[in-house]
ZAMAR-130363 format. One record per residue (C-alpha): residue in three letters; z negated, y negated, x negated. Coordinates in steps of 0.001 Angstrom, whole numbers, plus 500000, padded with zeros to 6 digits. Layout:
<atoms>
ALAZYX/...
</atoms>
This chain:
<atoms>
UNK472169952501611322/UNK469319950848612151/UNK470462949646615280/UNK471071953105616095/UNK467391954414615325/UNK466293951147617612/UNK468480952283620425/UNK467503955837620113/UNK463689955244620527/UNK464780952685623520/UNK466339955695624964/UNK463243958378624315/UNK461208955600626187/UNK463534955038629282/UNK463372959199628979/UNK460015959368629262/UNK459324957407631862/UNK462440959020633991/UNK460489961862633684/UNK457216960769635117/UNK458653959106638100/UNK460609962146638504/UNK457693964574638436/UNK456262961924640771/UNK458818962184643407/UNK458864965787643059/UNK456070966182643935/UNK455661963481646755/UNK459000965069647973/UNK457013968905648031/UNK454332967386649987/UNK456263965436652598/UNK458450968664653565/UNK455068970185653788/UNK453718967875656430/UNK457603967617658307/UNK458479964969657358/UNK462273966203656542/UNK464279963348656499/UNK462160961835654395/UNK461853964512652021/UNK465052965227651824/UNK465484961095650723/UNK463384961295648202/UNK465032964377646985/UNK468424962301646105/UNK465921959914643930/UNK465053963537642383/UNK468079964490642081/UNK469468960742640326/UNK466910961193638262/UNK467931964188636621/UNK471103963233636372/UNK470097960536634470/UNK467566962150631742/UNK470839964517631026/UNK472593961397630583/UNK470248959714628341/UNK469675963226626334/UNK473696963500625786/UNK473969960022624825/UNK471026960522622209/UNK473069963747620659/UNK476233961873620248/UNK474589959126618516/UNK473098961079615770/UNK476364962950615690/UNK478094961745612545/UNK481752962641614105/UNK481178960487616886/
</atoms>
């Protein structure tokens, strides 16, 4: 168990900062399709978009962990 708890609070870290770089990005991303730059925006929107994808990840990963019918 308590390698769970340690692996949990790894995750919540790695979370956290996900979340930062993706608020970040967002907003870099906001402000470079505001000055035209398109293709650019629209690259940095995929990192956005990974990003995302990734907190869900981490969030469904910490569920089935404290899941006792795992």
């Amino acid at each position: 168990m308590e390698d769970i708890d340690q692996w949990v609070e790894q995750l919540s870290e790695a979370e956290t900062k996900i979340a930062e770089a993706y608020t970040i990005l967002a907003e870099l991303q906001q402000a470079l399709k505001e000055a035209g730059q398109k293709k650019d925006a629209q690259a940095i929107g995929e990192a956005v978009e990974r990003l995302a994808r990734y907190g869900r990840l981490f969030e469904d990963m910490r569920q089935s962990w404290a899941d006792p019918d795992r």
